[in-house]
C-alpha positions in Angstrom: 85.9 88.9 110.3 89.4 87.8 112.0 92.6 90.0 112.2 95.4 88.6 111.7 99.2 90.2 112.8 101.1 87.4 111.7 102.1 86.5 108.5 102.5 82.2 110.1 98.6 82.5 111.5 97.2 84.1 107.7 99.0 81.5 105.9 97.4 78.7 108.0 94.4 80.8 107.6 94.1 80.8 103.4 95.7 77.1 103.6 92.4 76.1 105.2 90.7 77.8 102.7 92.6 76.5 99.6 91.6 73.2 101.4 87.9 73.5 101.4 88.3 74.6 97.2 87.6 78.0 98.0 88.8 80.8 95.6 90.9 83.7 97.4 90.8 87.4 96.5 92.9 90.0 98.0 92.2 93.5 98.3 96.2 95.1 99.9 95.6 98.6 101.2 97.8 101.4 103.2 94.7 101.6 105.8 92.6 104.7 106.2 89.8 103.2 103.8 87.7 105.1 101.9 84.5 104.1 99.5 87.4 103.7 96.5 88.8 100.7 98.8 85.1 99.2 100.2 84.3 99.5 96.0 87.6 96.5 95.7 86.5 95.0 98.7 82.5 94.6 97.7 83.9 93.1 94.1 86.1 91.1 95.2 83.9 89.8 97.8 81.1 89.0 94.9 84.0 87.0 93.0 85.7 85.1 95.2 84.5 82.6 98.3 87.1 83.9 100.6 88.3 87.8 100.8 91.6 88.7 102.6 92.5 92.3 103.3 95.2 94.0 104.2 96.3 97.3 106.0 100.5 98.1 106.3 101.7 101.7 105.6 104.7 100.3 104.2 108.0 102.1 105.0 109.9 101.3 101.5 107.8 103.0 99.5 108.4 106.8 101.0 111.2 108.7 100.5 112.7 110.2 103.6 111.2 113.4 103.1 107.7 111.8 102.3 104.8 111.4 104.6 105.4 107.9 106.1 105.2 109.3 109.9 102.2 111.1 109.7 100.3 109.0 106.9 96.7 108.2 108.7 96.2 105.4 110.4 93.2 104.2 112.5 92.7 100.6 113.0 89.8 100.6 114.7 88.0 102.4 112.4 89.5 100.5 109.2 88.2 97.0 110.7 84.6 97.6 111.2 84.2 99.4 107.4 86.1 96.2 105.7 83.7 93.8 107.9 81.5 95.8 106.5 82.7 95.2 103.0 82.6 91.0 103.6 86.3 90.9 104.1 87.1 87.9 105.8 90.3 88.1 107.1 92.2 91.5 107.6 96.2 91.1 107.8 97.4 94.1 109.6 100.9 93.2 110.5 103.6 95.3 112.2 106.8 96.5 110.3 108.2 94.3 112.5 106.5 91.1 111.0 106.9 92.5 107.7 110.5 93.5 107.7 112.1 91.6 110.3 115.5 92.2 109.3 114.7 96.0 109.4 114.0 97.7 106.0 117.5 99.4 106.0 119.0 95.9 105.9 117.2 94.7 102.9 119.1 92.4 100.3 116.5 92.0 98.2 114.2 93.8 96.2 112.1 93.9 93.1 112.8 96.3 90.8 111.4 97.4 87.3 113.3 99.3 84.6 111.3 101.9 82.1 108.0 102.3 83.2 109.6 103.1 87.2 111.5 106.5 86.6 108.7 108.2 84.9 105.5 110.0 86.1 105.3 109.8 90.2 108.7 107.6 89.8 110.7 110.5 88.5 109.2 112.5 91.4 109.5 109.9 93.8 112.8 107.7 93.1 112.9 103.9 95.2 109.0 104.6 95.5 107.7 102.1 92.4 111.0 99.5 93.7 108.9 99.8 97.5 105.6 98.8 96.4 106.7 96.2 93.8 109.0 94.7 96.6 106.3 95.1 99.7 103.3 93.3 96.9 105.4 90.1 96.1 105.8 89.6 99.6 101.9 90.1 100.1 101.3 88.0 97.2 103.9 85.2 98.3 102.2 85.2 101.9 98.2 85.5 100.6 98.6 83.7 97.6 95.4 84.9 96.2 93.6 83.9 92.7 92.5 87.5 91.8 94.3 90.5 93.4 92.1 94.2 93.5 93.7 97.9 92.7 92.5 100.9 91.8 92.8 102.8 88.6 93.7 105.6 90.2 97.3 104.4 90.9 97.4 103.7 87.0 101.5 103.7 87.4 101.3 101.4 90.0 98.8 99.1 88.4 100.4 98.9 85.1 103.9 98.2 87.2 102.3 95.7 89.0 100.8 94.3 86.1 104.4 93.7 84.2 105.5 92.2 87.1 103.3 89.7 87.6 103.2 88.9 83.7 107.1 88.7 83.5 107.8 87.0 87.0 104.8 84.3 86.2 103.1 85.0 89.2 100.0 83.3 89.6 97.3 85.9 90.2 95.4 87.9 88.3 95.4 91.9 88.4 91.7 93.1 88.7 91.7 96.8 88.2 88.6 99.0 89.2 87.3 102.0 87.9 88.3 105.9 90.1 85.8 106.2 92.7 85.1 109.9 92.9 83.4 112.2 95.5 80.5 113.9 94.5 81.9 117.2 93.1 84.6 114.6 91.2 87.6 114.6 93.3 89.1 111.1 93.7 88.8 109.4 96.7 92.3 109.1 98.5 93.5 108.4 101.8 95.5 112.0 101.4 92.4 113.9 101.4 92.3 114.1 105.2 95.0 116.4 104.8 93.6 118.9 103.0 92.2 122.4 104.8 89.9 124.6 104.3 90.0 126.0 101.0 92.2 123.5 99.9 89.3 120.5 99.7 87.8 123.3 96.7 91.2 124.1 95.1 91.9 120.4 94.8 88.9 120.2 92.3 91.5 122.0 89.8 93.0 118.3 89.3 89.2 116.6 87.8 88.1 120.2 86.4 91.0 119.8 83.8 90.5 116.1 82.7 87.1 117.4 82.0 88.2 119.6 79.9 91.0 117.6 78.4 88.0 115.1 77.6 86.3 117.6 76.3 88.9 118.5 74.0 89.5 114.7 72.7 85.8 114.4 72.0 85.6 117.3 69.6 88.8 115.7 68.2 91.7 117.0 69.1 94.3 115.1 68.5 97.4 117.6 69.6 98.7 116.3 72.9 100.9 119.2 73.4 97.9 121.1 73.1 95.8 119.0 74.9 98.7 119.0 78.2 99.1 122.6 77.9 95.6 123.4 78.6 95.8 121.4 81.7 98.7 123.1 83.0 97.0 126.4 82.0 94.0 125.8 83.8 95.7 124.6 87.2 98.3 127.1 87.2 95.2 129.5 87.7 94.3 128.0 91.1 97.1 129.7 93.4 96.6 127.0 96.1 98.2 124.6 93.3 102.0 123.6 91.9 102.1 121.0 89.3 104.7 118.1 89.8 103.7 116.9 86.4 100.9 116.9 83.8 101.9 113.8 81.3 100.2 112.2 78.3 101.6 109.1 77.6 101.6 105.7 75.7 99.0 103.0 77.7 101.8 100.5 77.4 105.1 101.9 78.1 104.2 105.7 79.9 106.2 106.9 76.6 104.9 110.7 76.2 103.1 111.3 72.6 102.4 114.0 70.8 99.7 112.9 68.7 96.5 110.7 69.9 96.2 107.3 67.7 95.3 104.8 70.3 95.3 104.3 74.6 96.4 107.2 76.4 96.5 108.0 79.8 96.3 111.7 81.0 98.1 111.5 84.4 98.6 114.4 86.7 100.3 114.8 90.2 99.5 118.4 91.5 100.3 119.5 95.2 97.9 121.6 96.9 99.5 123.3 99.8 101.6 120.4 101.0 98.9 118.0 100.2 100.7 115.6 97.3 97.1 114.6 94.6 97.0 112.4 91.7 94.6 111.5 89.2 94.4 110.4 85.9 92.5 110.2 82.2 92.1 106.5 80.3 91.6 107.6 76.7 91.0 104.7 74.0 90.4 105.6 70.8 
């Protein structure tokens, strides 16, 4: 595996490829990987003959009270798991390389309306505007065939998704299933943070999808109800404050009150100081 700082040497890099007809998949992460990451990296490794990776804790995307400073990073340790993984190139530029201009002098931006300023992007306004800004530059530098996220950033993926669709970008949004530790917490960088009896608190967020799941396979159809057990259930657990609990339309993140068709159950709880997410597909 070769890492590569600058954005000149990975685009020589994939040009090479591209030359020798090989397809290009691209797995972009914030660093501090985890299995839910290695599980992108191993599929897109099995569908594409090249694999580029890459690690930037990207400054646009946190508010100034966020966690940008502090967010883990270990290089190191992130190399040798995504060699691992068949990765074949890892881009791991500086902010430097990525925002030469500094990112308080940006001009330009990319910026959805409607599906940006609800869920995490009412909680966390510019954040959705950051990561659909700092992935079209990833996507303009890689330009990979098959790009790999996760399902637990369903915002994020479904934002993403739009914007490739209405911008005609050409790459395709392969989206993975939640990868879960064993007692069912999703797997997230964030998890580090969490202390003591905080790691068996933040169980409250995949104990009440459960039960919401529960709830839809006996046949409720009552989202009201449905989102108020939720809330019931964490607000139990002392260690947690809800930011939001949220049933809402597949398509557009409209909330509904009755269940005909896709839903997602999405919930951002804070445990401590620690900032969670994780989410429900439903398809009827």
């Amino acid at each position: 595996m070769k890492i590569i700082n600058s954005i000149s040497e990975l685009k020589a890099t994939v040009k090479q490829a591209r030359q020798a007809d090989m397809t290009v998949g691209f797995v972009p992460t914030m660093g501090y990987l985890h299995e839910g990451h290695l599980s992108l990296m191993y599929t897109a490794k099995k569908e594409n003959d090249f694999l580029v990776a890459s690690i930037f804790v990207n400054p646009l995307q946190f508010g100034p009270s966020e966690d940008y400073a502090v967010y883990p990073r270990d290089l190191e340790r992130d190399a040798k798991l995504a060699e691992q993984a068949g990765v074949d190139v890892l881009f791991a530029p500086p902010e430097a390389e990525m925002y030469p201009q500094g990112v308080q002098n940006m001009n330009t931006y990319v910026d959805l309306k409607g599906i940006t300023d609800k869920l995490c992007g009412k909680q966390r306004p510019g954040h959705f505007r950051g990561v659909a800004t700092v992935v079209t530059k990833l996507f303009n530098i890689v330009g990979p065939d098959y790009a790999y996220f996760g399902q637990k950033d369903a915002q994020q993926v479904l934002v993403l998704k739009k914007m490739v669709q209405e911008l005609n970008m050409n790459v395709v949004i392969r989206v993975l299933p939640i990868v879960r530790e064993v007692d069912g917490l999703a797997m997230s960088s964030r998890n580090v943070y969490l202390e003591g009896p905080q790691r068996q608190a933040a169980l409250v967020l995949y104990n009440s999808l459960c039960q919401a799941q529960k709830l839809l396979q006996q046949g409720q159809r009552n989202a009201g109800l449905i989102r108020d057990t939720i809330s019931q259930l964490i607000s139990q657990q002392p260690l947690a404050t809800i930011d939001y609990v949220e049933i809402v339309d597949l398509q557009n993140l409209q909330p509904v009150e009755v269940i005909t068709d896709a839903v997602l159950i999405a919930l951002a709880v804070k445990i401590g100081k620690v900032r969670l997410i994780d989410n429900l597909l439903w398809e009827e």
